[in-house]
C-alpha positions as CSV (number, residue, x, y, z in Angstrom):
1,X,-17.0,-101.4,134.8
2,X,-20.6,-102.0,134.9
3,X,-22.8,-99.2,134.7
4,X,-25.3,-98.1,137.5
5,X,-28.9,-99.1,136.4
6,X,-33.0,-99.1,137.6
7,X,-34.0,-102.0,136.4
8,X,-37.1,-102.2,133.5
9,X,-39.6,-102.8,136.2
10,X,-38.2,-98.7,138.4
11,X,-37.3,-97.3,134.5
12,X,-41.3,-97.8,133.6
13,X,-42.7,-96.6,137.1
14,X,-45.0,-97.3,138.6
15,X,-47.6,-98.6,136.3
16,X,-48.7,-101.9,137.8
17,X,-45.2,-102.7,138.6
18,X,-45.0,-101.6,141.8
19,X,-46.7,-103.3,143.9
20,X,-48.7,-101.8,147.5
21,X,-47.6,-104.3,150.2
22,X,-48.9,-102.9,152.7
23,X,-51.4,-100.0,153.9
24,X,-52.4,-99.3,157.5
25,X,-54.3,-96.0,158.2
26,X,-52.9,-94.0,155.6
27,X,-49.4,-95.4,155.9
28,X,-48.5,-97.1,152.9
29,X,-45.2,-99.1,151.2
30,X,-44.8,-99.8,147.8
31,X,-41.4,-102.0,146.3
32,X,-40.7,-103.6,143.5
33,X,-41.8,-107.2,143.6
34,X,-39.0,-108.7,141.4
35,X,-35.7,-108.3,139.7
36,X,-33.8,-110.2,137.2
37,X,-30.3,-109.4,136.5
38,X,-27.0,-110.9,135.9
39,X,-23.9,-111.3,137.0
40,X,-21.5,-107.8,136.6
41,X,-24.7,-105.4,136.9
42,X,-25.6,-102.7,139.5
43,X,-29.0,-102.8,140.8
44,X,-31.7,-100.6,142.6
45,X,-33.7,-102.0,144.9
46,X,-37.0,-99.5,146.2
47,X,-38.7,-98.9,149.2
48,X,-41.0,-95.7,148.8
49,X,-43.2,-94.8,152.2
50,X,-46.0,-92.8,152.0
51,X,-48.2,-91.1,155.0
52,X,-50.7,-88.5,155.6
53,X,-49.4,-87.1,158.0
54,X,-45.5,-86.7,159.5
55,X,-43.6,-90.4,160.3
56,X,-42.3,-91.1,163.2
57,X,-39.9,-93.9,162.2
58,X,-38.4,-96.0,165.1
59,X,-37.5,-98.8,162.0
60,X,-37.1,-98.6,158.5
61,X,-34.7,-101.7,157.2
62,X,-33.5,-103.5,154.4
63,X,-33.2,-107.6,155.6
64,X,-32.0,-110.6,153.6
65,X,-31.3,-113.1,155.9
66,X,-29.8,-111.0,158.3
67,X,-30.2,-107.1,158.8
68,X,-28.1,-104.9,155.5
69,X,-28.8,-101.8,156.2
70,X,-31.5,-99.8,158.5
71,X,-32.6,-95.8,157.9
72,X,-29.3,-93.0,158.8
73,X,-26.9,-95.9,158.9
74,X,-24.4,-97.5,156.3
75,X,-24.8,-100.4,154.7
76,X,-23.2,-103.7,156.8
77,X,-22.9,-105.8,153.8
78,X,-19.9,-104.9,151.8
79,X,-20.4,-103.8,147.8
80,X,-24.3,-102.9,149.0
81,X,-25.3,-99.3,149.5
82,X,-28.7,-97.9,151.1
83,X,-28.9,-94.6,150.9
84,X,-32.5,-92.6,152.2
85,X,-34.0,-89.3,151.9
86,X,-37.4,-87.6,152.9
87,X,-39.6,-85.2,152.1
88,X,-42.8,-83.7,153.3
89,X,-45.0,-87.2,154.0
90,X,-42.6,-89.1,151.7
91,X,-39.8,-91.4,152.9
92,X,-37.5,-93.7,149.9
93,X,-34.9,-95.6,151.1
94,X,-33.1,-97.7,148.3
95,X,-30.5,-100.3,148.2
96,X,-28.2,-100.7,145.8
97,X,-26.0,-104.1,145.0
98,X,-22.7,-103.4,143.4
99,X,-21.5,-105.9,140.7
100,X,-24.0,-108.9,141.1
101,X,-23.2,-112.1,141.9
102,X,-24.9,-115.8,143.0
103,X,-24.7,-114.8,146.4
104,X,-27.2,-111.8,145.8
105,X,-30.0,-113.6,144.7
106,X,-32.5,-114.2,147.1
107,X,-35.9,-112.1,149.2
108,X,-35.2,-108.8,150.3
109,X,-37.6,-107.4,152.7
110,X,-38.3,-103.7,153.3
111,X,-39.7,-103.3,157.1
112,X,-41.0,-100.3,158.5
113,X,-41.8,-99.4,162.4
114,X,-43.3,-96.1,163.4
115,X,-45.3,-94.4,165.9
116,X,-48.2,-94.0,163.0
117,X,-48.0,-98.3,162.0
118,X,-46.4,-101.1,160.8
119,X,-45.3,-102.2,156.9
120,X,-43.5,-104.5,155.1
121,X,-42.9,-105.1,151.5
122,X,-40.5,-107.5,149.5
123,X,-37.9,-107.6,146.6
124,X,-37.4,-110.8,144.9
125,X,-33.9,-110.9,143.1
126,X,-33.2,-113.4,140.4
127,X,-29.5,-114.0,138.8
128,X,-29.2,-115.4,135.3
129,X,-27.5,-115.2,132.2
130,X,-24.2,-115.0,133.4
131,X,-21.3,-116.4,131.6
132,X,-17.7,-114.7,131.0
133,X,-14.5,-116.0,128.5
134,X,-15.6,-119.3,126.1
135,X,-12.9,-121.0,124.5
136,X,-12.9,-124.2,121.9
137,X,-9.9,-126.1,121.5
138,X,-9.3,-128.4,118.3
139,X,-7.5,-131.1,117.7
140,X,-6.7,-133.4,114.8
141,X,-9.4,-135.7,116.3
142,X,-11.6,-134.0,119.2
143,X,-13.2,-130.3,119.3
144,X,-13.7,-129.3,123.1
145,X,-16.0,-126.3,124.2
146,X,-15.1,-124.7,127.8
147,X,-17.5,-122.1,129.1
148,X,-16.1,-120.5,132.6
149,X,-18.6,-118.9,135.0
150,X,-21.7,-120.0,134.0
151,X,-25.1,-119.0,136.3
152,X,-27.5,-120.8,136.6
153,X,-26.6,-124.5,135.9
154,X,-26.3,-125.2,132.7
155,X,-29.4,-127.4,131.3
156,X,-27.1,-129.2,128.7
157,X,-24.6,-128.1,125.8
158,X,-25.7,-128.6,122.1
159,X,-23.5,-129.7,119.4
160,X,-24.2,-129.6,115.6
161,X,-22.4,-129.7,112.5
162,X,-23.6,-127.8,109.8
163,X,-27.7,-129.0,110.0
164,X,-26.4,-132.4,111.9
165,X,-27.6,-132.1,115.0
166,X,-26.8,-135.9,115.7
167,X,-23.1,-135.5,116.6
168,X,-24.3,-134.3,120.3
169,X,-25.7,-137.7,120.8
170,X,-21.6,-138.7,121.7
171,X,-20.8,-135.8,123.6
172,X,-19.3,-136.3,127.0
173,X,-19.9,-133.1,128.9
174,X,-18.8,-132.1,132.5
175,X,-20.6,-129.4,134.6
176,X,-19.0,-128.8,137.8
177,X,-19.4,-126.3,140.8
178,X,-16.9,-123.9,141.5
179,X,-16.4,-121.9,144.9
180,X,-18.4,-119.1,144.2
181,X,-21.6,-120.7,143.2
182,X,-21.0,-120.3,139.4
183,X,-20.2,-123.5,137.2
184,X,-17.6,-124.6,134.5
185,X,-19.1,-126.4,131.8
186,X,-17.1,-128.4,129.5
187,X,-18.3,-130.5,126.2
188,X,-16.0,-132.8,124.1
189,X,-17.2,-135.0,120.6
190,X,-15.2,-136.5,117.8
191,X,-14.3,-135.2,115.2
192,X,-15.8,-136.1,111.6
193,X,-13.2,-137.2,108.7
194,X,-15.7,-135.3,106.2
195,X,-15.2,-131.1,106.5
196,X,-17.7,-130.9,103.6
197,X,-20.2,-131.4,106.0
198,X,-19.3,-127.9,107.7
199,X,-18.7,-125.9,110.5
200,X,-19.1,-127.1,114.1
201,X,-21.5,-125.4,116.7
202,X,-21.6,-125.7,120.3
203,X,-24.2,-123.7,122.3
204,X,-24.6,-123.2,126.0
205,X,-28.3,-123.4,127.2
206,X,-29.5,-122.4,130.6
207,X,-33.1,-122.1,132.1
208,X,-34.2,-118.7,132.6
209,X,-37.5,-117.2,133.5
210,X,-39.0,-113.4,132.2
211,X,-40.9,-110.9,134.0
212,X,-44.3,-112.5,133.6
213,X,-42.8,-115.6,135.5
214,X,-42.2,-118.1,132.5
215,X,-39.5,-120.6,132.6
216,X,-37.8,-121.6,129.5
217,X,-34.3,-122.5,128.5
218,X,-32.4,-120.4,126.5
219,X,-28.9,-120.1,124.7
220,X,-26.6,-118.3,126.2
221,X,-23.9,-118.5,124.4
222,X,-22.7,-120.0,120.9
223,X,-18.9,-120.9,119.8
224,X,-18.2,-121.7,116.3
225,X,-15.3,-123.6,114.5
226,X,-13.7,-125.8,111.5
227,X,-13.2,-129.3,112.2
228,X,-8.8,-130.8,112.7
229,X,-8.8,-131.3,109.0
230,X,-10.5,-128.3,107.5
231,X,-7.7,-126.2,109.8
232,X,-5.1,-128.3,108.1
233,X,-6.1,-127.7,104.8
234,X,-6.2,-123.7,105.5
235,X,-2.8,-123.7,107.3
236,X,-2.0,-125.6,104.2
237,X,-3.6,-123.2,101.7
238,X,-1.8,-120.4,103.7
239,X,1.6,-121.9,103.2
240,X,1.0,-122.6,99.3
241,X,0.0,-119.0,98.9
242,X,3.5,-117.8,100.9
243,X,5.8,-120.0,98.7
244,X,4.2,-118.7,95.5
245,X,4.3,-115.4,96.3
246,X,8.0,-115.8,97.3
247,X,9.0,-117.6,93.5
248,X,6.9,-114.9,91.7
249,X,8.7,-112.4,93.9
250,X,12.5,-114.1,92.8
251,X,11.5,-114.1,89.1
């Protein structure tokens, strides 16, 4: 189960992080500006409210592109929970998104009516990095990579065997679509004749983006395995090694 967490920009306050969106006769709303998280993960979103003086609220909401949740109700978006509290001048309502999926990513506004003023403040939420099982298959003649769940697209799969990264240039690789957003990415090449040349490596790579807003592609995740012959050969060696040990055992 994944664990409950505030992302890096809540856990480090709010030191330049949290951002004032809006400040109207000393009302003011602060949330985070953006999120990156990935698939599985629990995630906070914040909307703090500040006044000088008591708040009369007729609106405080949480809005992606419909209403999720608004102040003293519950949440009408399943596996989301807002929960609010209040204290003298101070008013935090926070949504929480249970196990994150594609479907999460997206804007999320904070809005705020009262008797005092108007706010509004927004949450940007980005999903990467998700990928879940990863399997290669072998055979005498083709290795095959399967990677199951993938988020975001994948930018390509790499292919290399030992230092050769020229055996990816006869890949055929399939990225599809599934239901949920995510994709299945499969990758297929030929097998070399030569094991001396070593292992084989396919890598996943997908664009991503940091906090300071920088694309860049990154691998995901790598799968490593002996070519059809060089599994032959061990399965080979194994068997050697049994029938020996049974004739030494019989003399």
């Amino acid at each position: 189960m994944a664990s409950l967490r505030f992302p890096l920009f809540a856990s480090l306050g709010l030191l330049g992080l949290l951002s004032t969106l809006s400040a109207v006769g000393g009302l003011e709303l602060l949330t985070i500006p953006k999120i990156l998280t990935t698939c599985g993960e629990n995630v906070t979103l914040r909307c703090d409210v500040t006044t000088d003086s008591a708040l009369e609220i007729t609106e405080l909401s949480w809005k992606l592109s419909k209403d999720i949740c608004t102040w003293g109700q519950s949440s009408k978006v399943a596996g989301i929970e807002c929960m609010n509290a209040s204290s003298t001048n101070s008013y935090n309502y926070s949504l929480t998104i249970y196990n994150v999926q594609p479907k999460h990513k997206g804007t999320y506004h904070c809005q705020l009516r009262s008797k005092q003023g108007s706010a509004n403040g927004q949450t940007i939420v980005r999903v990467q990095k998700c990928v879940s099982n990863s399997t290669a298959n072998v055979t005498s003649t083709n290795g095959t990579c399967i990677f199951n769940d993938v988020y975001p697209k994948p930018e390509k799969i790499s292919w290399k065997q030992g230092n050769d990264d020229s055996i990816g240039n006869s890949a055929i690789t399939k990225i599809t679509e599934n239901a949920d957003g995510k994709f299945t990415a499969i990758s297929t090449i030929k097998l070399r004749k030569n094991p001396s040349l070593g292992l084989y490596n396919c890598s996943l790579l997908v664009p991503t983006e940091n906090e300071m807003n920088v694309s860049m592609v990154q691998t995901l995740r790598s799968m490593t395995f002996a070519g059809g012959d060089g599994l032959i050969a061990h399965w080979v060696s194994l068997m050697l090694a049994m029938v020996l040990g049974i004739v030494i055992v019989q003399a």
